[in-house]
C-alpha atoms as one frame of an Amber mdcrd trajectory, in Angstrom:
protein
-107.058 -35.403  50.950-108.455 -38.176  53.295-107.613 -41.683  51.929-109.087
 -45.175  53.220-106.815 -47.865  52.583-107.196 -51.593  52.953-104.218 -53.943
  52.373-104.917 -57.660  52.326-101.626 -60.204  52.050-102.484 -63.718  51.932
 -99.544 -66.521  52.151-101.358 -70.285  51.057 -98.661 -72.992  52.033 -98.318
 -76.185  50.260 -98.363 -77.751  53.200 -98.756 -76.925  57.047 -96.720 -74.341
  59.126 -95.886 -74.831  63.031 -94.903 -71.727  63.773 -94.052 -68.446  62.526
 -92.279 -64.774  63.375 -93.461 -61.839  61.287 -92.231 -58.275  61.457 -95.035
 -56.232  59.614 -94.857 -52.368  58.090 -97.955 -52.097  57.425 -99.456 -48.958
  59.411 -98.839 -45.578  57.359 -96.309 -43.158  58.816 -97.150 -39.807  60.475
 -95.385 -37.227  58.981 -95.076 -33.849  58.041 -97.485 -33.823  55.435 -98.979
 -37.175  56.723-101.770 -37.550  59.294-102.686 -41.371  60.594-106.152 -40.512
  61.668-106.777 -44.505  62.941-105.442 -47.647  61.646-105.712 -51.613  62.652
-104.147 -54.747  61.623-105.969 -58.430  61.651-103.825 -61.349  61.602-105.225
 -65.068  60.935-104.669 -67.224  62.233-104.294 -65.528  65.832-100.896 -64.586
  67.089 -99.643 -65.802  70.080 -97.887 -62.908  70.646 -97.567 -59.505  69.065
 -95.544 -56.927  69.956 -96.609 -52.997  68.883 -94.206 -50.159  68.704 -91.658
 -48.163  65.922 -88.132 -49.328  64.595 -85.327 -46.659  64.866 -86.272 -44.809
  61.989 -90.179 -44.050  63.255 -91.657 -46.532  61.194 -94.959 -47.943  63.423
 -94.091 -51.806  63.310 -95.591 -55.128  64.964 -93.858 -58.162  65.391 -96.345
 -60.908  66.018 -95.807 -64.911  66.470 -98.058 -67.682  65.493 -97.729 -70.894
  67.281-101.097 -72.545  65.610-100.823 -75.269  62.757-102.249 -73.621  59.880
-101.925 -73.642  55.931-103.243 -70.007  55.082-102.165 -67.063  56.625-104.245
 -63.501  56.216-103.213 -60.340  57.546-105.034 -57.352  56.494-104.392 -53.382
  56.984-106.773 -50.998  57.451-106.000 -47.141  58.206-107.389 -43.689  57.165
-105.585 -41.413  56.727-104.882 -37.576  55.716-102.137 -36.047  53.701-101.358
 -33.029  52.866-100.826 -30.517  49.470 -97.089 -30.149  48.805 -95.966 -27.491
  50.436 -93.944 -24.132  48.815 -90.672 -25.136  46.502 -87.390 -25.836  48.645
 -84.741 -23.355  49.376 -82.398 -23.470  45.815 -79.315 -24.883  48.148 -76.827
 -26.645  45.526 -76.234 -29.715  45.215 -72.890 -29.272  46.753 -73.711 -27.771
  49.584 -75.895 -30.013  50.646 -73.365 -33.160  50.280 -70.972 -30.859  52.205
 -73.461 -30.281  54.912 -74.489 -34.052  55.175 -70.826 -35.169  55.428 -69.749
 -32.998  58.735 -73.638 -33.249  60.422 -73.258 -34.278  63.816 -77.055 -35.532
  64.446 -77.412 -39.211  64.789 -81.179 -39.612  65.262 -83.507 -40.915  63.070
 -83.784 -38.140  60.725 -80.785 -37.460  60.403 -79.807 -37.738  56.727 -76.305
 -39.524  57.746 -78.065 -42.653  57.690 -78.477 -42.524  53.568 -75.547 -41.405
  51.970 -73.466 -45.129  52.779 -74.439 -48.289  50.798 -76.816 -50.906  51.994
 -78.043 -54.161  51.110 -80.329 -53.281  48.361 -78.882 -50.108  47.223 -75.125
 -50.434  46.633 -72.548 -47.476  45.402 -72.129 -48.796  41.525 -69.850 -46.307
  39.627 -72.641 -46.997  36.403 -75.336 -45.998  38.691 -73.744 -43.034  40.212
 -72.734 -42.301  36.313 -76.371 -41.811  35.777 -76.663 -39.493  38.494 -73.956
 -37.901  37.755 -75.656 -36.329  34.444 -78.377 -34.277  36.705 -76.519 -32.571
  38.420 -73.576 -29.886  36.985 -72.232 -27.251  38.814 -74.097 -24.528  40.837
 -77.832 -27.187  40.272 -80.179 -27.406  43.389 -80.199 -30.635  44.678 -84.120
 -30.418  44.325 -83.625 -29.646  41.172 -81.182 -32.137  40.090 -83.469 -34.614
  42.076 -86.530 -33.966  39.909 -84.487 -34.444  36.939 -82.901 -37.562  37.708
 -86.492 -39.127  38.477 -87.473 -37.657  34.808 -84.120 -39.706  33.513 -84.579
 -42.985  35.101 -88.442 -42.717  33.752 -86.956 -41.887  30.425 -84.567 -44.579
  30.334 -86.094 -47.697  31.779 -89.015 -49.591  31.224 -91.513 -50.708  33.705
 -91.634 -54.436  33.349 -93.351 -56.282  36.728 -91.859 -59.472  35.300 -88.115
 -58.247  34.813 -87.225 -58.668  38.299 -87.689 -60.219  41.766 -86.958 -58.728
  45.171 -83.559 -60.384  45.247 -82.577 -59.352  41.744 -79.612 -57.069  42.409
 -79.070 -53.569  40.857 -76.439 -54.905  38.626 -78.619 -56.662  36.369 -81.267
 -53.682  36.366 -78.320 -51.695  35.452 -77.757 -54.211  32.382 -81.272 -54.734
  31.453 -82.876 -51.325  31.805 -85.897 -52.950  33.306 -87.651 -53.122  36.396
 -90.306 -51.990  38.694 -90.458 -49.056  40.899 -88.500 -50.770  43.577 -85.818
 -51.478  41.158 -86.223 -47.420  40.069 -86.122 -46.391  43.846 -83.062 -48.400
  44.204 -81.208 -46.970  41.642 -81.794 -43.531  42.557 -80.787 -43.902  45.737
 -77.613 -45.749  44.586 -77.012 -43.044  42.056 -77.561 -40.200  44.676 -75.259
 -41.504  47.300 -72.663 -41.678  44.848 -72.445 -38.020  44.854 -72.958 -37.812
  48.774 -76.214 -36.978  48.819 -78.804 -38.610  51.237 -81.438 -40.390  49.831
 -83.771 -42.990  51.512 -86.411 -45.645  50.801 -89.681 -44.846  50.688 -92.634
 -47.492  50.949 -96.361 -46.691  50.294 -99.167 -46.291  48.679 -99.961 -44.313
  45.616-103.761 -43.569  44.004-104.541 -45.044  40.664-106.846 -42.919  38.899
-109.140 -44.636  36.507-109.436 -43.738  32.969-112.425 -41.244  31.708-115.713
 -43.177  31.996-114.269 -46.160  33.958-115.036 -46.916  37.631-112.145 -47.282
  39.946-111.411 -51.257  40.424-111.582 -52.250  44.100-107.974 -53.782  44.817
-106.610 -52.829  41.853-104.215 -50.564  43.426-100.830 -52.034  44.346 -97.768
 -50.768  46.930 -95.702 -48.524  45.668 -92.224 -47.425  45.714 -90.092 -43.462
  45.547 -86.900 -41.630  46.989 -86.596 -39.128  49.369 -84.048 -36.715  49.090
 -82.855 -34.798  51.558 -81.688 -31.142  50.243 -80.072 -29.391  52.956 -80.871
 -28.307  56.444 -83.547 -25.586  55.015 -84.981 -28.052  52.218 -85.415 -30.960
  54.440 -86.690 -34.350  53.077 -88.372 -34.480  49.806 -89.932 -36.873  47.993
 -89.172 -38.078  44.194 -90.812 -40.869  42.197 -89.025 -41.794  39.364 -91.220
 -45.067  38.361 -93.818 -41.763  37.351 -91.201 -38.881  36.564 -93.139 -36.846
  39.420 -92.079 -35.041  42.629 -94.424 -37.354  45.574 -97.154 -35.169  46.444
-101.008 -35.473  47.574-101.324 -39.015  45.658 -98.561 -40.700  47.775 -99.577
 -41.851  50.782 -96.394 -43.199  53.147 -96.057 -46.366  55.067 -92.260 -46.191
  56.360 -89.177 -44.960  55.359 -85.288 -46.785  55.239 -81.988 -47.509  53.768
 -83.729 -49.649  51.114 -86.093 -51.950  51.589 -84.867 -54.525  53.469 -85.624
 -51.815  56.113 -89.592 -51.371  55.177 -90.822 -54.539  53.721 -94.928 -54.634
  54.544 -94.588 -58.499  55.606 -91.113 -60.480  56.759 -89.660 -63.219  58.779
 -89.240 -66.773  58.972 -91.810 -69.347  58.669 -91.110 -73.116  59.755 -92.607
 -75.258  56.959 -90.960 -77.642  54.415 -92.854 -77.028  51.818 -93.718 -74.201
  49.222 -95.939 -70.900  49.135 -97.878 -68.447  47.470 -98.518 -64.993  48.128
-101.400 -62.737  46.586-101.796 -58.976  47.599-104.767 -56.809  47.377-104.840
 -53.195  48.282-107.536 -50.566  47.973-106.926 -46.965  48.093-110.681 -44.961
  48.462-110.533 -41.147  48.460-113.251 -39.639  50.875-113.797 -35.662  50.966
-114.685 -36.326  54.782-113.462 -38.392  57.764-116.200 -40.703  58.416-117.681
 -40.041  62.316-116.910 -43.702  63.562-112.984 -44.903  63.492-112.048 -48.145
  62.074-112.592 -51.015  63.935-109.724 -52.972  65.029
């Protein structure tokens, strides 16, 4: 499937920035199931500077620096892009094996699944979370397997609530409240997986809304999204989980980057010299086309 995305992030200050320094994920990944076929990003006001290239785990990145007086910010992502059926089921290594092989791997590069099995900022070892975990996976279970049913668990057991939680809200109180959104879902998975030694990252992206029978699709009504991938052994490789859904990540999800957590992929940070407030509004479109178009976006 061929998907044309267009992500708009607006920040509106209360009052008038100097300067600024943003570090933006906001160009989808290539991967192994992932084709960027073109992509562009529009900043305004105009940077001063910006700065193209990846961050150590592959991600495409661009730093950029604003030096205008300005109250409104706009930055807008546009890429097409093509992605892949899931491929055939993974090898049925246990779950075992795989933390065994992940704990003596020698590779340090940036697939390297060594990366994701220690704690990080947003995804901490809890004993409750790896508890959870803990549940999927008895003796002898594929870690694929044990993966899926983990996502099915946290889908089960939580409730998608957009106005539970903020970025900074730490697992703990997700933990206690059994609320959250699919960061907050992705988080705990990854907590709960590590727990047991096995590697699990941070995925960012996009996923396709599909409209109810007899409704038309709602132009920027889709939203960023949020899953785990797991990586089950050296023949299974990376796969993805999304346990906001209870679904393995397959033709719908489209991927921006990939991290620890996401302090590692956030679309838009940095610091911003102001002294007064903001707000942020977000806007992303996800179009399905049968057919690359013959022109590229512009950009």
């Amino acid at each position: 499937m061929i998907y044309e995305i267009d992500h708009v992030t607006t920040y509106d200050y209360a009052g008038r920035v100097g300067s600024s320094r943003c570090l933006l994920h906001l160009e989808p990944r290539n991967d192994a199931r992932q084709t960027v076929l073109a992509s562009s990003v529009e900043v305004d006001p105009a940077p001063v500077e910006m700065i193209v290239g990846h961050d150590f785990f592959g991600n495409a990145m661009r730093i950029v620096r604003l030096a205008e007086l300005h109250a409104r910010l706009d930055i807008r992502a546009r890429s097409r892009v093509a992605v892949a059926p899931a491929g055939p089921s993974a090898p049925a290594t246990t779950w075992e094996h795989v933390r065994d092989e992940a704990a003596v791997i020698a590779n340090l590069g940036p697939d390297s699944p060594v990366h994701h099995i220690f704690p990080s900022r947003y995804a901490p070892l809890l004993p409750a979370a790896t508890d959870i975990a803990r549940a999927s996976f008895p003796p002898g279970r594929s870690a694929a397997e044990g993966a899926r049913d983990l996502a099915i668990r946290i889908h089960g057991g939580f409730a998608y609530d957009p106005d539970a939680t903020e970025v900074s809200t730490p697992l703990r109180e997700v933990l206690a409240s059994r609320r959250g959104v699919c960061q907050d879902f992705a988080h705990l998975m990854i907590s709960g997986l590590r727990g047991l030694g096995i590697p699990a990252a941070y995925v960012s992206g996009y996923l396709r809304t599909r409209p109810p029978p007899g409704r038309e699709r709602l132009v920027g009504a889709d939203a960023t999204h949020a899953w785990v991938a797991v990586w089950c052994g050296r023949d299974g490789g990376w796969i993805g989980f999304d346990p906001t859904n209870a679904i393995a990540a397959g033709e719908d999800h489209v991927i921006l980057a990939r991290g620890r957590d996401y302090g590692d992929v956030s679309p838009v940070s940095g610091v911003v010299l102001a002294s007064s407030g903001q707000r942020l509004s977000v806007s992303v479109d996800v179009r399905p086309v049968e057919e690359p178009s013959p022109q590229a976006l512009a950009g």
